[in-house]
C-alpha positions as CSV (number, residue, x, y, z in Angstrom):
1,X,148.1,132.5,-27.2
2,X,146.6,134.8,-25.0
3,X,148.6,137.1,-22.3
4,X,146.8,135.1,-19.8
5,X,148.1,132.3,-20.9
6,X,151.8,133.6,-21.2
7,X,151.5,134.9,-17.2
8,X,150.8,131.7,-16.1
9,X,153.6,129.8,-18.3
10,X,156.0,132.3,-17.1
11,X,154.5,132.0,-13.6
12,X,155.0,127.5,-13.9
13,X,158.6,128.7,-15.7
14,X,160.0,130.3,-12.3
15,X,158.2,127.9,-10.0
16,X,160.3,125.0,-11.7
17,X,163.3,127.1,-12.5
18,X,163.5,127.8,-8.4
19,X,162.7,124.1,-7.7
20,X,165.5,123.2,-9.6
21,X,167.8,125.7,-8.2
22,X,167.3,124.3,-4.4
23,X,167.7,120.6,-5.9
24,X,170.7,121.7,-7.3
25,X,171.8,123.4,-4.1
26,X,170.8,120.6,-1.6
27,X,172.5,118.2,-4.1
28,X,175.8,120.0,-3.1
29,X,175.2,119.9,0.4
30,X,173.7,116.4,0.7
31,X,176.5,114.5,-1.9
32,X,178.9,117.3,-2.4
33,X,181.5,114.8,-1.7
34,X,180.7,112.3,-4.1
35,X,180.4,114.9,-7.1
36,X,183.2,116.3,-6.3
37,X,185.0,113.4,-6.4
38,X,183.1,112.2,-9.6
39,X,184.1,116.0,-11.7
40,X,187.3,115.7,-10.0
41,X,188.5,112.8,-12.6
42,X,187.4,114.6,-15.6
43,X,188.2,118.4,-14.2
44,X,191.4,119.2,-12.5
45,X,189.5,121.4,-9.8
46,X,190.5,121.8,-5.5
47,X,187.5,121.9,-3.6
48,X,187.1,125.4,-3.4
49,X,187.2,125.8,-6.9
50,X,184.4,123.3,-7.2
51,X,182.5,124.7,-4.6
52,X,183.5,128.6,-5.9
53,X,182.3,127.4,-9.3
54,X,179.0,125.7,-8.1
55,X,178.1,128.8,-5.9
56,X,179.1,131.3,-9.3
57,X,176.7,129.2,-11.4
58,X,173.8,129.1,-9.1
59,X,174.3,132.3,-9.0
60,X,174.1,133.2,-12.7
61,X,171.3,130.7,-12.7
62,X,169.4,132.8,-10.3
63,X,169.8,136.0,-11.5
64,X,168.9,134.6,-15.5
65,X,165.7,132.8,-13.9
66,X,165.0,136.4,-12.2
67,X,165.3,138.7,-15.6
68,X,164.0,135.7,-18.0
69,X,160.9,134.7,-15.5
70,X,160.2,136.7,-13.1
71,X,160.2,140.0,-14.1
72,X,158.6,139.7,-17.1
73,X,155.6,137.5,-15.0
74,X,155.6,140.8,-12.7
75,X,155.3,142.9,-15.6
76,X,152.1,141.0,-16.7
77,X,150.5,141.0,-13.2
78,X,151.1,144.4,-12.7
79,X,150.2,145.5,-16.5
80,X,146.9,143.1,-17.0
């Protein structure tokens, strides 16, 4: 595998991680309600904690996406 190659996996990797990020976020906006309401019978959570813990793990998400992906894609543009 060449470092070529590796760029442009890590480059795909944070196109798709984002992608699913905004799916994820939209999803909470869009039919918030209804998953609410669906983790709600499992998970004894008031809306804010649902929506504090969506908006913690998005972020966590992110910032893992960020240090896993992007910045070692960076590195290789800047490096090769």
């Amino acid at each position: 595998m060449t470092l070529e190659t590796i760029r442009v996996f890590l480059g795909w990797c944070s196109v798709m991680n984002f992608a699913l990020l905004l799916l994820w976020f939209l999803s909470v906006v869009v039919a918030g309600d209804w998953i609410y309401r669906f983790h709600s019978k499992v998970f004894r959570l008031s809306v804010e904690e649902f929506h504090s813990a969506h908006y913690r793990m998005m972020g966590y998400f992110k910032l893992t996406v960020i240090i896993l992906n992007v910045v070692p894609y960076l590195v290789l543009r800047i490096v090769f």
